[in-house]
C-alpha positions as CSV (number, residue, x, y, z in Angstrom):
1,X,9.8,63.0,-42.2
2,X,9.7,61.7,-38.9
3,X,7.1,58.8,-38.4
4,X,5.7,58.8,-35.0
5,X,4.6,55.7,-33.5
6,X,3.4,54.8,-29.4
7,X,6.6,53.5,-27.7
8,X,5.6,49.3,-26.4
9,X,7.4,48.7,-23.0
10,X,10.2,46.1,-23.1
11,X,9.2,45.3,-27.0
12,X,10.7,46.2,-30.1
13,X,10.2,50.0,-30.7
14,X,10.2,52.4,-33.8
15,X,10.5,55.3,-31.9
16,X,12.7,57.5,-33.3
17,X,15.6,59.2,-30.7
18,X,14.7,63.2,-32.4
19,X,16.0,65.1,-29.2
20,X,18.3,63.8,-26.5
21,X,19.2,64.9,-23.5
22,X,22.7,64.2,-22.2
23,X,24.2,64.2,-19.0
24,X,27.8,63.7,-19.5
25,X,28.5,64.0,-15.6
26,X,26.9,64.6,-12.4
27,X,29.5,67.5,-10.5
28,X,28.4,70.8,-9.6
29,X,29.4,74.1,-8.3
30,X,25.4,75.3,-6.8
31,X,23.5,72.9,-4.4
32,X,20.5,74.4,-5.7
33,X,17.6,72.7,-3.6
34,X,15.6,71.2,-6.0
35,X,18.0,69.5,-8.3
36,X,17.0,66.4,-9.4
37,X,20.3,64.8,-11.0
38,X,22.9,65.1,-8.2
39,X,26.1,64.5,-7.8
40,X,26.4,60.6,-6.8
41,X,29.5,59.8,-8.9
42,X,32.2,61.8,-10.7
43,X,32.0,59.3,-13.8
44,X,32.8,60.6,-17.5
45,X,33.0,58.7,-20.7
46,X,36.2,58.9,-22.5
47,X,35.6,61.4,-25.3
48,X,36.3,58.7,-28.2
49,X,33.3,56.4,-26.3
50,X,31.1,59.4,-26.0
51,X,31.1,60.0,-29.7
52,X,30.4,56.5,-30.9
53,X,27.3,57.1,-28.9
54,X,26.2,59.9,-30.0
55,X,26.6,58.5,-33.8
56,X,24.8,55.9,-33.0
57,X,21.8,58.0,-31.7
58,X,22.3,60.1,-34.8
59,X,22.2,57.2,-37.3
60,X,19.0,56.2,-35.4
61,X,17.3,59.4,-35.8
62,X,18.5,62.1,-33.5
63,X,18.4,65.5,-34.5
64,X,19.3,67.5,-31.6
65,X,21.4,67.2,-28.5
66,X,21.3,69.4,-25.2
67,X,23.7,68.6,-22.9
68,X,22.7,69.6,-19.3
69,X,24.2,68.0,-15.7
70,X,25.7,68.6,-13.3
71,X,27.3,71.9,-14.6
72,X,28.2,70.9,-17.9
73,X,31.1,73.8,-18.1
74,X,32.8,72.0,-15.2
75,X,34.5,70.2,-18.0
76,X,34.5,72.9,-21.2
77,X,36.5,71.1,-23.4
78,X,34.9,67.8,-23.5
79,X,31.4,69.7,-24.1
80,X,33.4,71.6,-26.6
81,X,34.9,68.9,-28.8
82,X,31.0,67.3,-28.3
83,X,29.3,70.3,-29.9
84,X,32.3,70.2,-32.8
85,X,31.9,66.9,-33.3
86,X,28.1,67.2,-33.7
87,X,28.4,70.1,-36.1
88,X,31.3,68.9,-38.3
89,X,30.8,65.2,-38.5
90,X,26.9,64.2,-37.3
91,X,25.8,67.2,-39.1
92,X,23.0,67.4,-36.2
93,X,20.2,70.4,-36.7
94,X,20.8,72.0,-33.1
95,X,23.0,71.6,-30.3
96,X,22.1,73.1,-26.6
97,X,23.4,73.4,-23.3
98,X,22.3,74.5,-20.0
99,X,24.2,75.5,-18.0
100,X,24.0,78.2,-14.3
101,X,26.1,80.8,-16.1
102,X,29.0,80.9,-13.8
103,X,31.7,78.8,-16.0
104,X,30.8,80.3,-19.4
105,X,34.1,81.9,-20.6
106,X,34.6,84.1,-23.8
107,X,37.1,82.3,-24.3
108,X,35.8,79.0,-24.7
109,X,33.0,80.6,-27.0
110,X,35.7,81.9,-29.4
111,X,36.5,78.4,-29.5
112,X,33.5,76.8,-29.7
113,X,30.9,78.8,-29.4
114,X,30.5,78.2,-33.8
115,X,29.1,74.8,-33.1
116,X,26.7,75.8,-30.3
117,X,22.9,76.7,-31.4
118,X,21.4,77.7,-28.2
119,X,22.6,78.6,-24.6
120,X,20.0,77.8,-21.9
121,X,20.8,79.8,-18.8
122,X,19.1,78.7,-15.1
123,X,17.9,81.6,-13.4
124,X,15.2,80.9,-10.9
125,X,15.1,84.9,-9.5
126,X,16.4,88.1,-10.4
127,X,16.9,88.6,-5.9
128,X,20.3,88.2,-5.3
129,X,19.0,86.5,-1.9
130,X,16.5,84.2,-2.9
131,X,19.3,82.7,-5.4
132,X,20.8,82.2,-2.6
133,X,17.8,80.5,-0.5
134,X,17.0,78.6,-3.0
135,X,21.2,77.5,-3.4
136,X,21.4,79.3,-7.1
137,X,24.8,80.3,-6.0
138,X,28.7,79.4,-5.7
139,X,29.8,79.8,-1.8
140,X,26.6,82.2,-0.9
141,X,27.4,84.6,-3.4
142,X,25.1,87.1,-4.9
143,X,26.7,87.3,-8.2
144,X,24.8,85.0,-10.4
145,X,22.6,87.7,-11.8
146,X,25.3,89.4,-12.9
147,X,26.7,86.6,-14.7
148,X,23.3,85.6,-16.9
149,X,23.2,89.0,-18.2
150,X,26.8,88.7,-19.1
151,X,26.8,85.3,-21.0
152,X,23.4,86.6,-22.6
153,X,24.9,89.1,-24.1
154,X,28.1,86.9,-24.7
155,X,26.4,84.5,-26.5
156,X,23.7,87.0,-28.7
157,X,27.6,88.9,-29.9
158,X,28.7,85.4,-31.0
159,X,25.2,84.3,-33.2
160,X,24.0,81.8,-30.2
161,X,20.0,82.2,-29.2
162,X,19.7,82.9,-25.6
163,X,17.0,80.8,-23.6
164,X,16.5,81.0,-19.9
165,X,15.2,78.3,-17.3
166,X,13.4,78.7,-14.5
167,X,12.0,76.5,-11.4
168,X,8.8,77.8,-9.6
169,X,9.3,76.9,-6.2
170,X,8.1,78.8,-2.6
171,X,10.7,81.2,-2.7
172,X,10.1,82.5,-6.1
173,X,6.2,81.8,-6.8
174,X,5.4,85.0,-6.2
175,X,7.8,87.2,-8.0
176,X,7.2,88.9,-11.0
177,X,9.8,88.9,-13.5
178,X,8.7,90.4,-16.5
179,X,11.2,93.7,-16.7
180,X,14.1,91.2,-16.3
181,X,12.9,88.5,-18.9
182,X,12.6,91.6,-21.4
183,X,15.8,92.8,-21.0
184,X,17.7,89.9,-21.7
185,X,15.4,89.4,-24.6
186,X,15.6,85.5,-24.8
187,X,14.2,83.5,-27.8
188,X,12.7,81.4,-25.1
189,X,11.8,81.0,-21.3
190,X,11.4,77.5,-20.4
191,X,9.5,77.5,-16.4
192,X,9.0,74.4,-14.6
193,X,7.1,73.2,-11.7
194,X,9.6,71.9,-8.9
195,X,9.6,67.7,-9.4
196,X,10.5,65.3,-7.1
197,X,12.3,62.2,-7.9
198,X,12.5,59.4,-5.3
199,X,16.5,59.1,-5.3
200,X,17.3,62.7,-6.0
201,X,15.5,65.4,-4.0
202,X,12.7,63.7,-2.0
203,X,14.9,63.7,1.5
204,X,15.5,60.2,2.2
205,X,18.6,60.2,3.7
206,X,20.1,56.8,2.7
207,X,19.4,57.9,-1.3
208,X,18.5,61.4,-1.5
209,X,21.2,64.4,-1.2
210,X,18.4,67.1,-1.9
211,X,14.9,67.7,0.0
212,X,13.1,69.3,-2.3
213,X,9.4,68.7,-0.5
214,X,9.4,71.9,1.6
215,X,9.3,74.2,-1.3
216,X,7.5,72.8,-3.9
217,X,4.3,74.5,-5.0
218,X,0.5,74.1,-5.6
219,X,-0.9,73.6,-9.1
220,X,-2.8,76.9,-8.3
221,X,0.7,78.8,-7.3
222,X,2.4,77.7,-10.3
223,X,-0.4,78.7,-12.4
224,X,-0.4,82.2,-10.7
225,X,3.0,82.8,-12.0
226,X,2.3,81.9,-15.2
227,X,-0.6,83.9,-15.3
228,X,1.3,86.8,-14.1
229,X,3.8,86.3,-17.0
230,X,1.4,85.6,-20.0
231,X,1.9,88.3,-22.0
232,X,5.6,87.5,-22.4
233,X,5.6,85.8,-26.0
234,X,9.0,83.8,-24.8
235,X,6.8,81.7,-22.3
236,X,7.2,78.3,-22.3
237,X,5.4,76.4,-19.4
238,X,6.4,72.9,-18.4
239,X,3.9,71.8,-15.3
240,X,4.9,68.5,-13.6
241,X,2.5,66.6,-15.3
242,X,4.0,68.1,-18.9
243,X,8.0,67.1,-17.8
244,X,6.7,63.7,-16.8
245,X,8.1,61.0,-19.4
246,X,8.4,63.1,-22.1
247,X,12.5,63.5,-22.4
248,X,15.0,61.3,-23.5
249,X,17.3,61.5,-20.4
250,X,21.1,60.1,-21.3
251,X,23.7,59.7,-18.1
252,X,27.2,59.8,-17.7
253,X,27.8,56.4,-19.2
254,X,24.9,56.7,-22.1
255,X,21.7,55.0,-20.2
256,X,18.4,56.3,-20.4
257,X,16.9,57.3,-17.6
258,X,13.7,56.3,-16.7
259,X,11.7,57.9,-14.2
260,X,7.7,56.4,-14.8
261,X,8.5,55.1,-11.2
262,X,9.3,58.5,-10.1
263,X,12.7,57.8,-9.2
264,X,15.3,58.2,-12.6
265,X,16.4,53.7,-13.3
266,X,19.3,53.1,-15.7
267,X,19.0,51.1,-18.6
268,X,21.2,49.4,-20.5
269,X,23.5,51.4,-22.2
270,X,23.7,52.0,-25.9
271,X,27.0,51.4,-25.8
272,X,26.3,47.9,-24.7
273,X,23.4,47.2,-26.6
274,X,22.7,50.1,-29.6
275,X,19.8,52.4,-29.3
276,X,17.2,50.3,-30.5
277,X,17.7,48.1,-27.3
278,X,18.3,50.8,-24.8
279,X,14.9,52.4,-26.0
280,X,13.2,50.0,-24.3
281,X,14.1,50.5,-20.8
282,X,13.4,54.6,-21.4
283,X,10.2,54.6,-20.8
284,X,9.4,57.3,-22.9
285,X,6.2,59.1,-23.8
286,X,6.7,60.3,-27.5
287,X,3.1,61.5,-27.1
288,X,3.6,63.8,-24.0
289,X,7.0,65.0,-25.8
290,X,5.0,66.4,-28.8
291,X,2.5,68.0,-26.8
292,X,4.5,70.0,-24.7
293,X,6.0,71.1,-27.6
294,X,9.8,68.8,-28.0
295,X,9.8,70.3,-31.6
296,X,10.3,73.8,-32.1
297,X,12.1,75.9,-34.4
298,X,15.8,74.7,-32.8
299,X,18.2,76.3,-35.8
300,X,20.9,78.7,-34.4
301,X,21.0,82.3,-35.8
302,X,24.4,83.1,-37.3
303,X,26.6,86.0,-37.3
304,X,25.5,86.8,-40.9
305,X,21.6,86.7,-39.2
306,X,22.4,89.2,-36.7
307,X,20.4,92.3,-36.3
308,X,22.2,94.1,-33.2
């Protein structure tokens, strides 16, 4: 059993690594407004280095792994051989990734789709045009959509749970997308509350390549969306004040991330220094994590579980 105990800034820490977040590189195919890891570099780990990582973080605890970005199926082989390698020599409980949807192949899940537990799909509206408003598309195209209800169905023929994410922002605030959530009848619906990070999305022009500021949204419009969506059992809410220190964030050359200065500072990397070291600079909230709910019932469901 776990042991949770508060995290000491810059001191030695027994907090346990349970669920990490990795960010294996920063390219990507949408400019979707408020994106809040953007593409400074084009950096990747060599797949040899990012494994000893990731056995590191798993001798120190971890349990599950989501790999996000950047569009993480920009590069489908080195996520592949990740998920494998977490599967059939960390033995990890759940592997994730999210991803927009619009790189997903069937081949690449006949391949690998076995060592993958849960597909999270970003879909911030089910309007073709305020995808594109919002910059939820590849060269103004309406076809992103299309392509969640695709790799839904995809991944639910090849055992994988289906999640979807979605960021409340001004373009979207107001829509109600109940009929569409039930359709693609996800496990689980993770919507956020737009977040600005100084560095990423705040509009400074000598740091920033987003502006996220002009369509953020109220407390009070965020919680009319939710509000409009309760009865949707899939629901997961995750307000500003809930997403705030309470990941492990991992970048492209295995540094925490730590945002309690709302901007996202590097550490030192485990690589460097082993996890217990890098901890410290995280900043992390294992509090915050539990309460908005960090551990949930993560297991994959199997062909053999399959009811369709």
């Amino acid at each position: 059993m776990v042991r949770w105990l508060p995290i000491a800034s810059r001191r030695s820490t027994t907090v346990v690594p349970v669920s990490v977040n990795y960010f294996p590189h920063r390219k990507c195919n949408y400019s979707c407004a408020f994106c809040f890891h953007t593409a400074k570099n084009m950096d990747i780990l060599p797949l040899d280095e990012a494994k000893r990582a990731l056995t590191l973080l798993r001798d120190a605890g971890m349990r599950k792994l989501n790999i996000s970005g950047g569009e993480p199926f920009l590069q489908p082989k080195f996520i592949g051989e990740i998920f494998r390698f977490c599967k059939e020599e960390l033995h990890l409980e759940s592997t994730s990734v999210v991803n927009n949807g619009s790189k997903v192949t069937q081949k690449w899940l006949e391949e690998y789709g076995q060592y993958l537990d849960i597909m999270a799909i970003s879909c911030d509206s089910f309007d073709p045009d305020t995808n594109v408003r919002i910059g939820r598309s590849e060269n103004g195209s309406g076809a992103h959509i299309g392509r969640v209800f695709r790799v839904a169905q995809w991944c639910k023929d090849y055992g994988i749970r289906v999640k979807i994410n979605t960021v409340v922002n001004k373009y979207n605030w107001e829509e109600d997308m109940t009929l569409a959530i039930e359709e693609l009848d996800v496990f689980r619906w993770k919507v956020f509350q737009v977040l600005l990070l100084d560095g990423e999305n705040t509009g400074d022009e000598t740091r920033s390549l987003r502006d996220a500021r002009d369509i953020v949204v109220t407390d009070d419009q965020f919680a009319a969306f939710l509000e409009r969506h309760r009865d949707l059992p899939c629901l997961v809410p995750e307000s500003n004040d809930d997403m705030r220190d309470s990941y492990l964030l991992l970048d492209e050359q295995m540094r925490f991330l730590n945002s309690t200065g709302g901007s996202k500072k590097p550490g030192r990397s485990i690589l460097d220094v082993g996890v217990h070291e890098a901890l410290m600079d995280a900043g992390f909230d294992e509090q915050a994590f539990l309460r908005r709910g960090g551990v949930f019932e993560w297991g994959g469901r199997r062909k053999e579980d399959l009811a369709w």
